[in-house]
N, CA and C atoms of all chains as a GROMACS GRO file, in nm:
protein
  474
    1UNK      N    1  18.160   4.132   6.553
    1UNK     CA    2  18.107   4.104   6.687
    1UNK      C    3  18.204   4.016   6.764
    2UNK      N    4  18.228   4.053   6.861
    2UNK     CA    5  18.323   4.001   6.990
    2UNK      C    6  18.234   3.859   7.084
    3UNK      N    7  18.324   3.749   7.085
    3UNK     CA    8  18.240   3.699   7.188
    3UNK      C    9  18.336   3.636   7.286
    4UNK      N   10  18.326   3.612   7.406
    4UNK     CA   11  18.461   3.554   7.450
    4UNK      C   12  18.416   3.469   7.573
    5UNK      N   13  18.433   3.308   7.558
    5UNK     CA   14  18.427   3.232   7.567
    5UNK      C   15  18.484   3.198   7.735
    6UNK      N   16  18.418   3.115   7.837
    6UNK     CA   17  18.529   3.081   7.952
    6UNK      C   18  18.489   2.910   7.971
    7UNK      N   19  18.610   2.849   7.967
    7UNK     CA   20  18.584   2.691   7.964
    7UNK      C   21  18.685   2.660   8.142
    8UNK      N   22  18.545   2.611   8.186
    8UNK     CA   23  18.630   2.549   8.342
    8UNK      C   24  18.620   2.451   8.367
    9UNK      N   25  18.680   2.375   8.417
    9UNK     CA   26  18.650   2.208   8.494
    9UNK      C   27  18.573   2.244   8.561
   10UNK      N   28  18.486   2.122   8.549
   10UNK     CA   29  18.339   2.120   8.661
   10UNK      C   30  18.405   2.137   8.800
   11UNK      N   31  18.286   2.165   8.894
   11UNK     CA   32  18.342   2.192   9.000
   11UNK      C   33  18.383   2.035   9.099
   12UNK      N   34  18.327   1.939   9.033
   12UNK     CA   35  18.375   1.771   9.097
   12UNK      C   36  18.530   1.730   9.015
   13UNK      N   37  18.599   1.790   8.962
   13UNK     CA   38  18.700   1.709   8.849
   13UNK      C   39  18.790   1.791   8.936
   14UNK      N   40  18.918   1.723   8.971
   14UNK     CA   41  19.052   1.802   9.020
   14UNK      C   42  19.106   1.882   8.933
   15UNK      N   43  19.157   1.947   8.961
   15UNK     CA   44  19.256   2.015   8.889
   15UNK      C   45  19.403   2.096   8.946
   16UNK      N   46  19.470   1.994   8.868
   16UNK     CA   47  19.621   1.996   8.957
   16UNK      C   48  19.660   2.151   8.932
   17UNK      N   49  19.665   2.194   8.798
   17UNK     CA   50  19.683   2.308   8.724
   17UNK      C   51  19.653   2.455   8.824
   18UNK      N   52  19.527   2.447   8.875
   18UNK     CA   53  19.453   2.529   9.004
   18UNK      C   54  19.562   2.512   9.128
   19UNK      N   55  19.615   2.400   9.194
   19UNK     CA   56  19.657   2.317   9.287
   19UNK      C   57  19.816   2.398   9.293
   20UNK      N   58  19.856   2.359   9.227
   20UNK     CA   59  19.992   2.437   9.206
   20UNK      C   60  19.992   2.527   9.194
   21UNK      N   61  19.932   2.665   9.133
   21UNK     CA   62  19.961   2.784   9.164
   21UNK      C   63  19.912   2.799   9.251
   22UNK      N   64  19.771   2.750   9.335
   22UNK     CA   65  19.747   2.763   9.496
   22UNK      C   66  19.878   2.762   9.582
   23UNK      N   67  19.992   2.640   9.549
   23UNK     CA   68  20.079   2.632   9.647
   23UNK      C   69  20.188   2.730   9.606
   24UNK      N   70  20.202   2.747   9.460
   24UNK     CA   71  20.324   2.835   9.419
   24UNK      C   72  20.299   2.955   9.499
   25UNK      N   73  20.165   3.029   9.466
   25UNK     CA   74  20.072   3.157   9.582
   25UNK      C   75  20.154   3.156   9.721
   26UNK      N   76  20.195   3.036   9.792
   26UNK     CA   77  20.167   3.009   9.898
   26UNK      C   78  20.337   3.018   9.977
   27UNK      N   79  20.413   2.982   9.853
   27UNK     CA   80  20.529   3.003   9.860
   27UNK      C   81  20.566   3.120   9.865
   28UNK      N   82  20.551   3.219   9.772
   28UNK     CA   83  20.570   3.366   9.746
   28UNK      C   84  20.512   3.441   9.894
   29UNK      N   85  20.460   3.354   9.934
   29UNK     CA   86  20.427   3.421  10.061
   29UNK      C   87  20.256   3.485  10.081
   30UNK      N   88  20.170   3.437   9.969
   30UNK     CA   89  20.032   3.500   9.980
   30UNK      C   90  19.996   3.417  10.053
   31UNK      N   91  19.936   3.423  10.144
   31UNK     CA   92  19.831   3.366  10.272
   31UNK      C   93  19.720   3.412  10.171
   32UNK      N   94  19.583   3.334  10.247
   32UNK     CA   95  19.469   3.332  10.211
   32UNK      C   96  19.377   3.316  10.114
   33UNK      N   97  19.464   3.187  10.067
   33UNK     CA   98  19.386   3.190   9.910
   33UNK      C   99  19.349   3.034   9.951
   34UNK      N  100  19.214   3.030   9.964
   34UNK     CA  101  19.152   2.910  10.000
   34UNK      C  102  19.141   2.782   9.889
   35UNK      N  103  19.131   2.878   9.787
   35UNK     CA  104  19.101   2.765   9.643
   35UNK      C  105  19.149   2.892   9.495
   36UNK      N  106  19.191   2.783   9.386
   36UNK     CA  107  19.230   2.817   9.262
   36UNK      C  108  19.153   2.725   9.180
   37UNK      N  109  19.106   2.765   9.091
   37UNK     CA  110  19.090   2.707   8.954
   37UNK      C  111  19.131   2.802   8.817
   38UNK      N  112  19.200   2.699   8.771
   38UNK     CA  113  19.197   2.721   8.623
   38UNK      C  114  19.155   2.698   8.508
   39UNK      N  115  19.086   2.790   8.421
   39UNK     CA  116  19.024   2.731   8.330
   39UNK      C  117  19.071   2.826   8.166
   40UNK      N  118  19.028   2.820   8.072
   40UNK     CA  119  19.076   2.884   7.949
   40UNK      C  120  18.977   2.982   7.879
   41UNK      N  121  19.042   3.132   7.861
   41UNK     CA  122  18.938   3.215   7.824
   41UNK      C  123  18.969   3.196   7.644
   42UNK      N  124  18.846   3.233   7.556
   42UNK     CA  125  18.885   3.203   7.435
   42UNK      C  126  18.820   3.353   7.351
   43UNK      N  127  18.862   3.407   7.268
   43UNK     CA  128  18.801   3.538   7.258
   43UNK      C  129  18.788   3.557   7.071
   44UNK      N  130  18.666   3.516   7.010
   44UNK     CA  131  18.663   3.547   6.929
   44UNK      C  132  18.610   3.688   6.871
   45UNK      N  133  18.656   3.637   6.710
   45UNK     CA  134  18.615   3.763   6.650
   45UNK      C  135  18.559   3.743   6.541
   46UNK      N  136  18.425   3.767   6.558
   46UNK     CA  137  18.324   3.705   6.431
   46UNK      C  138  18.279   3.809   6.364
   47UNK      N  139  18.228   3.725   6.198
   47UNK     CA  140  18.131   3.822   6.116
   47UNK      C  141  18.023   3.875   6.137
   48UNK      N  142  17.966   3.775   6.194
   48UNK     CA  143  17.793   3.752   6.235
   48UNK      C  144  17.791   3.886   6.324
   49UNK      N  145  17.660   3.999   6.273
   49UNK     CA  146  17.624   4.090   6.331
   49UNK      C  147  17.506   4.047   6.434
   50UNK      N  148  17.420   3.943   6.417
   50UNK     CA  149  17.339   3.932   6.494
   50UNK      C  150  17.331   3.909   6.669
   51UNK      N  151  17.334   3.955   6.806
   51UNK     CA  152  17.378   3.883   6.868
   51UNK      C  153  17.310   3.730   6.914
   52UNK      N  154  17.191   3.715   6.909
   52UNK     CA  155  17.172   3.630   6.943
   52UNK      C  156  17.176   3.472   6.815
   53UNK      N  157  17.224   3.514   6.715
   53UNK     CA  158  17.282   3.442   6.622
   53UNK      C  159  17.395   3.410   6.650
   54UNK      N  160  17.515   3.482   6.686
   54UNK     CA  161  17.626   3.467   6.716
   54UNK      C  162  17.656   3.342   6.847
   55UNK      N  163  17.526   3.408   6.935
   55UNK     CA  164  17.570   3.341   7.087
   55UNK      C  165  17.516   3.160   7.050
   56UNK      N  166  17.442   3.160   6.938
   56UNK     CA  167  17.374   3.003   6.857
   56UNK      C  168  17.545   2.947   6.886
   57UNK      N  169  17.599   3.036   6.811
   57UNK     CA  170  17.688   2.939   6.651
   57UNK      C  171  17.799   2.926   6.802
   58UNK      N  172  17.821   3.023   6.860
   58UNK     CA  173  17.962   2.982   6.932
   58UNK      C  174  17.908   2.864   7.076
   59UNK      N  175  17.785   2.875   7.101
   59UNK     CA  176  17.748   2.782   7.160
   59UNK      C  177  17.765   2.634   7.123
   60UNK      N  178  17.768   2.595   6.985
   60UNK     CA  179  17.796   2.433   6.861
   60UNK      C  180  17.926   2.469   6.878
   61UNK      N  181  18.016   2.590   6.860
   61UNK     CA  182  18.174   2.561   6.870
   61UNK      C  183  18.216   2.475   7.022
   62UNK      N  184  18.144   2.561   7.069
   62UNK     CA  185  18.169   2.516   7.211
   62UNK      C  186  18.159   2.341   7.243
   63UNK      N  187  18.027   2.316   7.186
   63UNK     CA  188  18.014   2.185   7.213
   63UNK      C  189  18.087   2.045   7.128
   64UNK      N  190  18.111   2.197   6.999
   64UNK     CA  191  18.207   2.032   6.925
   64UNK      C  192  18.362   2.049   6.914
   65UNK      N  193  18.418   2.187   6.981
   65UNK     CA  194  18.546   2.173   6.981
   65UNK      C  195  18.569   2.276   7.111
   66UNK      N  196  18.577   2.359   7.128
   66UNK     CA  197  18.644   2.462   7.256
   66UNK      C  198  18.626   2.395   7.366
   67UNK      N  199  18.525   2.350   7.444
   67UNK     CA  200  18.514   2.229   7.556
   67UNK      C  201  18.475   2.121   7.600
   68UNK      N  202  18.549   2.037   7.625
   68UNK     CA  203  18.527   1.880   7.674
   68UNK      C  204  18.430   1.877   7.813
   69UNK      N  205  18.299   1.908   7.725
   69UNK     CA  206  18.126   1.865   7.835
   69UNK      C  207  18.119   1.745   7.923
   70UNK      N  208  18.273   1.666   7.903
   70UNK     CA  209  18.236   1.566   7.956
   70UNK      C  210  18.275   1.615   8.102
   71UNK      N  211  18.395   1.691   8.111
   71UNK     CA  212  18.492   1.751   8.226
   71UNK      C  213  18.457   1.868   8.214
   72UNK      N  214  18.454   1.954   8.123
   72UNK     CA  215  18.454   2.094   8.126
   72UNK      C  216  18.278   2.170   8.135
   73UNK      N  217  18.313   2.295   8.177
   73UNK     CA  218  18.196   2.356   8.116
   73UNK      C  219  18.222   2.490   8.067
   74UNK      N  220  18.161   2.539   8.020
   74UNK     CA  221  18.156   2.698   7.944
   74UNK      C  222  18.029   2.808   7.922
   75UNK      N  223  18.085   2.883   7.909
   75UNK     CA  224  17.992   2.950   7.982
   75UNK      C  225  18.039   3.114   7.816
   76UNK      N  226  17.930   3.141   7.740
   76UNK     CA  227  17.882   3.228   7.652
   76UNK      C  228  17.916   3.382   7.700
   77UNK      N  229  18.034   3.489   7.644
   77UNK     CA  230  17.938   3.645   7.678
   77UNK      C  231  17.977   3.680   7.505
   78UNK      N  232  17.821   3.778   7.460
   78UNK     CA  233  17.904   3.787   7.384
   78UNK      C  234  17.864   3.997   7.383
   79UNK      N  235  17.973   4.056   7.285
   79UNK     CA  236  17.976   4.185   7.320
   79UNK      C  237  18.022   4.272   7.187
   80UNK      N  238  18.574   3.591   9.928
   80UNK     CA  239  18.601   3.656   9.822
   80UNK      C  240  18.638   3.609   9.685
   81UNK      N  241  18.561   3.609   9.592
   81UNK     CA  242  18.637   3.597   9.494
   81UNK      C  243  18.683   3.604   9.377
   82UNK      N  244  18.762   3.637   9.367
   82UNK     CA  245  18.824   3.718   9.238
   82UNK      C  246  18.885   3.631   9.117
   83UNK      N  247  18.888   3.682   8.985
   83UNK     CA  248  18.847   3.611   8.842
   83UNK      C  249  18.975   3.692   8.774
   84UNK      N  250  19.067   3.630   8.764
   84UNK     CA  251  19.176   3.698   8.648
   84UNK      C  252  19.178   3.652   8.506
   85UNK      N  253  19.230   3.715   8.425
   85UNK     CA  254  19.248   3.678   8.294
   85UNK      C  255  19.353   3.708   8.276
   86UNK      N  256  19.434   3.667   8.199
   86UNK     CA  257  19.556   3.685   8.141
   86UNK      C  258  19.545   3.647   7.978
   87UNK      N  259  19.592   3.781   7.942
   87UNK     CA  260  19.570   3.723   7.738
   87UNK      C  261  19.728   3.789   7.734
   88UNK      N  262  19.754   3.692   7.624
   88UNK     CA  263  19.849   3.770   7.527
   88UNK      C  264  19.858   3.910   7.508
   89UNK      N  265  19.966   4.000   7.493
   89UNK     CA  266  19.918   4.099   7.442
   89UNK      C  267  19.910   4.133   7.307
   90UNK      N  268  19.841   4.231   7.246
   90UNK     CA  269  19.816   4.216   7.118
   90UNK      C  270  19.898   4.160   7.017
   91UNK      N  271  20.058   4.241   7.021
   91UNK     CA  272  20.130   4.252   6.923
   91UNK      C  273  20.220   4.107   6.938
   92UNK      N  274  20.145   4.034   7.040
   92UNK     CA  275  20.250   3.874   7.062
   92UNK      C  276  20.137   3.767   6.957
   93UNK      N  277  20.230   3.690   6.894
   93UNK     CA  278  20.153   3.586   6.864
   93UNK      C  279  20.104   3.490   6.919
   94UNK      N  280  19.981   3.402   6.832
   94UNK     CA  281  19.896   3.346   6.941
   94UNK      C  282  19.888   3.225   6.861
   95UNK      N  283  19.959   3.127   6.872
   95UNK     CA  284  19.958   3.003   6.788
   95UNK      C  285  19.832   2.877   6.834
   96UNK      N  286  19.815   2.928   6.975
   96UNK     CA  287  19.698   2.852   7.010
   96UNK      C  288  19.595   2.882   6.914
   97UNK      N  289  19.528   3.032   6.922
   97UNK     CA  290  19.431   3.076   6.880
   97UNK      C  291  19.428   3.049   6.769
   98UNK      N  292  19.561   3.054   6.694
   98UNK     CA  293  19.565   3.032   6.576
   98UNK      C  294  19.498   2.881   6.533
   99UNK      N  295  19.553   2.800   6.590
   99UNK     CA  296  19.524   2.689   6.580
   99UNK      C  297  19.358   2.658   6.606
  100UNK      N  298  19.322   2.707   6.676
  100UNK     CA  299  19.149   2.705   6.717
  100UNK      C  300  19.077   2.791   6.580
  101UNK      N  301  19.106   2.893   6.533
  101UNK     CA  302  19.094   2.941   6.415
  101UNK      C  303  19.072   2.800   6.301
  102UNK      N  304  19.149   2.793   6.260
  102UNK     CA  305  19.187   2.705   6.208
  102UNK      C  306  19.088   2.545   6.185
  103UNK      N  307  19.103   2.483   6.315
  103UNK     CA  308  18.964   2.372   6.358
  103UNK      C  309  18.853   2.414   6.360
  104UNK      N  310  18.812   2.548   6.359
  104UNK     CA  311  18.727   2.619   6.336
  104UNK      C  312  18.673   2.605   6.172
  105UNK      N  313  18.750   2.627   6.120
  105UNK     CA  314  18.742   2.633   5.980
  105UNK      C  315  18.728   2.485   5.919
  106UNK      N  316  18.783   2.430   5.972
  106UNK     CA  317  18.771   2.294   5.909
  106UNK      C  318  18.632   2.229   5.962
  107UNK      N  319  18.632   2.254   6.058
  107UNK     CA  320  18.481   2.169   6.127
  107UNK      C  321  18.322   2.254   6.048
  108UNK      N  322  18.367   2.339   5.943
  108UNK     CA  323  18.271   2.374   5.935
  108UNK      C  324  18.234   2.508   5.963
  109UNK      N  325  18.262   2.588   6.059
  109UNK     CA  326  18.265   2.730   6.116
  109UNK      C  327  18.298   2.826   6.073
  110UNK      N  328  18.252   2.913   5.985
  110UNK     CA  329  18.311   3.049   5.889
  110UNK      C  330  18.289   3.162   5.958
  111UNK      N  331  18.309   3.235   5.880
  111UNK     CA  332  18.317   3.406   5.960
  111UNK      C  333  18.390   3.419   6.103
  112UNK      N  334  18.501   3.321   6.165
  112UNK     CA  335  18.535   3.370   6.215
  112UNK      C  336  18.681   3.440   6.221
  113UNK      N  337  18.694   3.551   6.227
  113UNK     CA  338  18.776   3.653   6.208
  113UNK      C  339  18.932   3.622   6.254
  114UNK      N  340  18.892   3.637   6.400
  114UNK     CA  341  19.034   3.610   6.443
  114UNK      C  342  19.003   3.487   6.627
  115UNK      N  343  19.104   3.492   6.660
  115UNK     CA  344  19.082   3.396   6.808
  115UNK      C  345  19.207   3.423   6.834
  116UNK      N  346  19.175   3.419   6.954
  116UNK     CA  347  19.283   3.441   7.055
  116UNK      C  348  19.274   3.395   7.196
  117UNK      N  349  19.347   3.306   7.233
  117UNK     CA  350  19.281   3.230   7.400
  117UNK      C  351  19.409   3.291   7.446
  118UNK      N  352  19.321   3.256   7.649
  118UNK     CA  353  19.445   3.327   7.732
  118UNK      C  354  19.366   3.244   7.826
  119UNK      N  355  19.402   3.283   7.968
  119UNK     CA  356  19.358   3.139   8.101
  119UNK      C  357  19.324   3.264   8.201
  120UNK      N  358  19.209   3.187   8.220
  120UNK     CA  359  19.145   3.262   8.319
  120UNK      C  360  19.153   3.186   8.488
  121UNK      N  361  19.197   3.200   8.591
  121UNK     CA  362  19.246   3.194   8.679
  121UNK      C  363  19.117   3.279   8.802
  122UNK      N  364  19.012   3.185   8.900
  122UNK     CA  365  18.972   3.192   8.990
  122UNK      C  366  19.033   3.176   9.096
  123UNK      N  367  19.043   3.283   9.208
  123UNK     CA  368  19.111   3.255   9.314
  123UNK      C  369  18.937   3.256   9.418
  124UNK      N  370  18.991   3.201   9.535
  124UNK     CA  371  18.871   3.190   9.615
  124UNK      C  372  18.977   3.261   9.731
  125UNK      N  373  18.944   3.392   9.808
  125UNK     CA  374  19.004   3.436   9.898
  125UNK      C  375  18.995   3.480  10.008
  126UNK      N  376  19.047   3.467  10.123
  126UNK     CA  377  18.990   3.524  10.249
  126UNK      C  378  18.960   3.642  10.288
  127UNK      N  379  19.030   3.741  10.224
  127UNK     CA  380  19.027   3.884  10.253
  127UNK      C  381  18.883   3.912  10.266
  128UNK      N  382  18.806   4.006  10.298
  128UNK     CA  383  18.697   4.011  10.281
  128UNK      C  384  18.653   4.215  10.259
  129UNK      N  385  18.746   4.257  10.188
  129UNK     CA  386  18.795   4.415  10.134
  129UNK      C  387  18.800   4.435  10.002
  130UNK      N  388  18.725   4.482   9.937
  130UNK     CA  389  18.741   4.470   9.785
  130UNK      C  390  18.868   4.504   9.713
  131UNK      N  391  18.871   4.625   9.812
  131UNK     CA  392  18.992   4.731   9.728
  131UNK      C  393  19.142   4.625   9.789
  132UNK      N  394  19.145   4.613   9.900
  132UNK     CA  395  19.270   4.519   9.959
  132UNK      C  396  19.282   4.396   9.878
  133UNK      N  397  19.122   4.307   9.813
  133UNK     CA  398  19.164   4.172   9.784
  133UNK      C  399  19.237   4.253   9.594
  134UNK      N  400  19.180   4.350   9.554
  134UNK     CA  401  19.182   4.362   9.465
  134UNK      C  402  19.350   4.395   9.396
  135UNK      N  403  19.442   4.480   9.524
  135UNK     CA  404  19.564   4.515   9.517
  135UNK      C  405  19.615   4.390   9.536
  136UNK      N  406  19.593   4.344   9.646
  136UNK     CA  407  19.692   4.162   9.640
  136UNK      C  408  19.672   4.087   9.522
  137UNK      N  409  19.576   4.075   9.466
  137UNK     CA  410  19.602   3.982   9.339
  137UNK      C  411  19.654   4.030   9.250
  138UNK      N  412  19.652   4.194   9.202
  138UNK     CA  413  19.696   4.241   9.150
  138UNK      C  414  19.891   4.247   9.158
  139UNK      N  415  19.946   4.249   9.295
  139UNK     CA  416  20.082   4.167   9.314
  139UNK      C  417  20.111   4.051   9.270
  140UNK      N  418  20.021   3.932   9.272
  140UNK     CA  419  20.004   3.824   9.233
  140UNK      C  420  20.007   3.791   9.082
  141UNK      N  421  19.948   3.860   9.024
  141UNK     CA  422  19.951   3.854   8.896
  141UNK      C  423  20.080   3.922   8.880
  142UNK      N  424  20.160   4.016   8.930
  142UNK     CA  425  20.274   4.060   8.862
  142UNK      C  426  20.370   4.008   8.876
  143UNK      N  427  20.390   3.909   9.002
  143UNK     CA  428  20.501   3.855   9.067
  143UNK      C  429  20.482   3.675   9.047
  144UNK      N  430  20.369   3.626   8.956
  144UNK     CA  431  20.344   3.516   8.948
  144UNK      C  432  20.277   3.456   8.840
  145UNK      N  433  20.089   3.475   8.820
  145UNK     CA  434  20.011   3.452   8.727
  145UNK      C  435  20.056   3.523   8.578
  146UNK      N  436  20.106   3.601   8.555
  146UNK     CA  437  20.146   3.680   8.431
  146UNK      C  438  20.278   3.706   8.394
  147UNK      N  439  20.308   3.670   8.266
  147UNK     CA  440  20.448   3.738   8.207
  147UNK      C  441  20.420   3.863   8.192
  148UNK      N  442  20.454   3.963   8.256
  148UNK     CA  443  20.421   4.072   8.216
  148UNK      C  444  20.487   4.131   8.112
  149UNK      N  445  20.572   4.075   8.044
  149UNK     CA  446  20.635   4.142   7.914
  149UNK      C  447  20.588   4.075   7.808
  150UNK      N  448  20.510   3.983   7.784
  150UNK     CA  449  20.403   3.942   7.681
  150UNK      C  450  20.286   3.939   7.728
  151UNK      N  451  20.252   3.940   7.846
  151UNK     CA  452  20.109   3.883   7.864
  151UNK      C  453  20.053   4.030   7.933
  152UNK      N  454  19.884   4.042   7.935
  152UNK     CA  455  19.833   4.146   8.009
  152UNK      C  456  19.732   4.110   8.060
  153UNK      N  457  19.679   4.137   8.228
  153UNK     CA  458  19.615   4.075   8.322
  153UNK      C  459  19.476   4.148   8.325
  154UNK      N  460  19.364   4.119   8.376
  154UNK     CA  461  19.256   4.220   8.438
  154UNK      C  462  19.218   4.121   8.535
  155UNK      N  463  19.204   4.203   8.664
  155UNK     CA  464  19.144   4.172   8.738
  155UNK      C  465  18.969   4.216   8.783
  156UNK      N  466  18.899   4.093   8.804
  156UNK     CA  467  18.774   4.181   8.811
  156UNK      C  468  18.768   4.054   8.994
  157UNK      N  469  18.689   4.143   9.063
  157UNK     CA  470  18.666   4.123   9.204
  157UNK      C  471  18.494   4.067   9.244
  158UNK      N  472  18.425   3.999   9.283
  158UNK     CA  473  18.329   3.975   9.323
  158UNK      C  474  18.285   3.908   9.430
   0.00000   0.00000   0.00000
């Protein structure tokens, strides 16, 4: 079972990372890009057949290692 | 407009991140999981207001900027 993970900075926390390819965008010559964020997709590949077992366990990954709840958030698909 | 990229590795590249998340995975306790693989997912917020138009410009964007395209592979999804 596939599940794949998206961890973003809250929407109050800067993020320079977003900021700079906004301006790099901007250089290359793309107009119209009002806002960027970046955040990290994570894509596992588990044993667990169950899905709503699966979406448990990667939910505790989530909270004790893939993202920092204090800044980040994340957000579950699994498939 | 706004549109949600991903960029992963492509298969046959190694993934020392993932690897490494694998890995803390295992140690913290976490079994069955198979494999991992992270890549960065990239929100643009955009003015266009054309699906198919915002969808070709980022799609430049990602080739000429957001992506190595000789290791890395992009999807764009539009909303």
């Amino acid at each position: 079972m596939k599940a794949r993970v998206h961890v973003m900075l809250k929407s109050g926390v800067l993020d320079p990372q977003g900021e700079a390819i906004r301006h790099a965008l901007g250089s290359l010559g793309f107009g119209g890009v009002d806002g960027v964020r970046q955040g990290k997709v994570i894509e596992l590949d588990l044993a667990e057949t169950d899905a709503d077992a699966a979406r448990a366990r990667v939910g505790e990954m989530c909270e004790k290692l893939l993202a920092n709840t204090v800044i980040e958030s994340y957000s579950v698909e699994i498939a």
